[in-house]
C-alpha positions in Angstrom: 68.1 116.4 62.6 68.4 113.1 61.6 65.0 112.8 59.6 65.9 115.9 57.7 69.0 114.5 56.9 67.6 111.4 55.7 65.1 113.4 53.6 67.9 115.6 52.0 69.9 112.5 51.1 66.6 111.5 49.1 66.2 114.2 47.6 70.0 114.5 46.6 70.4 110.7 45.1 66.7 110.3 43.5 66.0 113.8 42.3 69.4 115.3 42.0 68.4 118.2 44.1 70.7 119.8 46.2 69.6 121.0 50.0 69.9 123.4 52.4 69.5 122.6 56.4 68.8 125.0 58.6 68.4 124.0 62.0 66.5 127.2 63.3 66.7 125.7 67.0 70.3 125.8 67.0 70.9 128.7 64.2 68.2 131.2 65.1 66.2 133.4 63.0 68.1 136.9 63.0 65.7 138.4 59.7 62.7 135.9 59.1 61.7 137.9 56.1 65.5 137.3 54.4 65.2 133.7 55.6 61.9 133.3 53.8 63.2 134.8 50.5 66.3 132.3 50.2 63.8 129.4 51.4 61.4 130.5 48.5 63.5 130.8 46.2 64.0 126.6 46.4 61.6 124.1 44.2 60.4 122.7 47.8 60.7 124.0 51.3 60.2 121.0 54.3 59.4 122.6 57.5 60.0 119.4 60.3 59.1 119.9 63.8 60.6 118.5 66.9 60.0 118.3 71.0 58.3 121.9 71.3 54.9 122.6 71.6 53.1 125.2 69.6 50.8 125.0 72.5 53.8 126.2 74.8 55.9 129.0 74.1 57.9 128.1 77.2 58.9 124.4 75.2 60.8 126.6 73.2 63.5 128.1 75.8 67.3 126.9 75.8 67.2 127.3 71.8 68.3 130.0 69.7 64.8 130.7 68.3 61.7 131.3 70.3 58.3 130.7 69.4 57.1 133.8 67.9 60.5 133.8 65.9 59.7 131.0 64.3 56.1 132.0 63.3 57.2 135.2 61.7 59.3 132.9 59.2 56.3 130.8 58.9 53.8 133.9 57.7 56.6 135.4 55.2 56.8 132.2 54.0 53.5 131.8 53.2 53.1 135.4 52.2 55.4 134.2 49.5 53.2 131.8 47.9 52.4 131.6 44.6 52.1 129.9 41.3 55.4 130.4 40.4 56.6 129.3 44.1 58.2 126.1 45.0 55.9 123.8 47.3 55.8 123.6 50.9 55.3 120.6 53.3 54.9 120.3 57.1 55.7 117.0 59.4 55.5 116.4 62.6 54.8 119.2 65.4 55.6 121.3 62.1 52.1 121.6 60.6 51.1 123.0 63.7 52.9 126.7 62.7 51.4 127.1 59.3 48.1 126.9 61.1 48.8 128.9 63.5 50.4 131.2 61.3 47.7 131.5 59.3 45.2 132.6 62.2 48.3 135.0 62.9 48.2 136.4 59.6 43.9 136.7 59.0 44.5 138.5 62.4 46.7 141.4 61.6 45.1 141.8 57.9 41.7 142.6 59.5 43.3 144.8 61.9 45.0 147.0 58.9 41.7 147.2 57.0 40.0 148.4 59.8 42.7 151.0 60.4 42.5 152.5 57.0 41.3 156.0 57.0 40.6 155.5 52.6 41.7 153.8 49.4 42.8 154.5 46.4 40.3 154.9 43.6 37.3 154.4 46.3 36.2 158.6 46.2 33.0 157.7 47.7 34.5 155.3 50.8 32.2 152.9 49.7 34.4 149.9 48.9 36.4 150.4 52.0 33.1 150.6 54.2 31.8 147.1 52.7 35.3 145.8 52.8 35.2 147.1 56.8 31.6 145.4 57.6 33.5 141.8 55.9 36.5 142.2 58.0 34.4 143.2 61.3 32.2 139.4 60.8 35.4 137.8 60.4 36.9 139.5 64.1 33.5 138.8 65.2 33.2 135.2 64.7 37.1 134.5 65.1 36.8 135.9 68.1 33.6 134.3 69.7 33.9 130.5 67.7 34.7 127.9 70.1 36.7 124.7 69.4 35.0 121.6 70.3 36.7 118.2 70.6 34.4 115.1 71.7 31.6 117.9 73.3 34.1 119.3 75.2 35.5 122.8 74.3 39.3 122.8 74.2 39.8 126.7 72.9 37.6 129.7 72.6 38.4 132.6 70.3 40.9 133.1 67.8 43.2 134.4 70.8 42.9 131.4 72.6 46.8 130.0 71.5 45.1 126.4 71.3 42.4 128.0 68.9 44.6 126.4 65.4 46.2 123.4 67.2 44.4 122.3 70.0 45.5 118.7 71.2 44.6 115.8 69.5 42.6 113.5 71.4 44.2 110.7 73.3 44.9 107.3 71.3 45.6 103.8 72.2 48.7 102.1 71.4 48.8 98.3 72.8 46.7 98.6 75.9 47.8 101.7 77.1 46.0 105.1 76.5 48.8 107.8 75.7 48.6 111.3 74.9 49.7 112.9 71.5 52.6 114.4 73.2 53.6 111.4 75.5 57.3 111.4 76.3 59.0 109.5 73.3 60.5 106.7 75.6 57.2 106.4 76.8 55.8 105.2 73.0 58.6 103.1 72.2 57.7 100.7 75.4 54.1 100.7 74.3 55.3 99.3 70.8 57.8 97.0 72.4 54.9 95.6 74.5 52.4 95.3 71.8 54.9 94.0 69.4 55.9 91.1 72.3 51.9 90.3 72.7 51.2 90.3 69.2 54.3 88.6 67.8 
């Protein structure tokens, strides 16, 4: 809370802009898709992200808001993009759930072509059978492309919740390897100890 505090503050004395915060963790998400029409209606929207893991839908117990709730605000909010829209940025463990989102949403948009039985102004069925054969390659490769990190594959299929945001690989900070998701005591000894050896 207290980075988006700092960034509404910002945003309130350098651009006059007044703010809305909506801690979804603590508030919950009752009706994503009335959430998403106030949050559009903004000149910005700032999703930030915090200790859970899109990887882990688990991380997310003890809040008011659960994984999937927070993805369906995600897809109506970027159903609602458009010229005329406000922009949207993503920090943190928050860009994970646009991709995500998006995998979500090319998901259940091939699955409603493929159900349609006809469409308008398409007498002969032809449109809807080419549009069928695209959205039947996309399932197809979605569902058999692997996700390779350093020769080593990390998710398989567009089902495979890692598929949009596997891990990042591990980095070094001092001497010490660490993974992304390292405990956050655990990366400010590393920069105390690299700052004592190279200060």
């Amino acid at each position: 809370m207290r980075a988006s505090k700092n960034i509404a503050y910002v945003l309130q004395q350098v651009a006059d802009a007044d703010t809305i915060l909506y801690p979804v963790w603590r508030s919950g998400i009752q009706h994503p898709e009335r959430l998403a029409n106030i949050l559009s209606a903004g000149i910005a929207t700032i999703v930030q992200g915090g200790n859970p893991s899109v990887h882990d839908a688990s991380s997310f117990d003890g809040g008011s808001a659960s994984l999937d709730d927070i993805l369906s605000l995600v897809d109506h909010l970027l159903m609602r993009r458009s010229t005329a829209a406000g922009r949207a940025f993503s920090s943190a463990s928050g860009t994970s759930w646009p991709r995500a989102s998006h995998v979500r949403l090319i998901q259940r948009a091939t699955a409603q072509v493929l159900d349609l039985p006809r469409l308008p102004m398409d007498p002969t069925g032809r449109a809807l059978s080419l549009l069928k054969r695209l959205c039947a390659q996309i399932v197809e490769v979605g569902e058999s492309m692997p996700v390779v990190k350093r020769g080593e594959v990390v998710a398989q299929g567009w089902h495979d919740p890692r598929f949009a945001v596997a891990r990042n690989e591990e980095f070094e900070i001092g001497t010490r390897r660490l993974l992304p998701h390292a405990p956050r005591a655990d990366r400010i000894t590393s920069r105390r100890a690299c700052s004592r050896r190279t200060g």
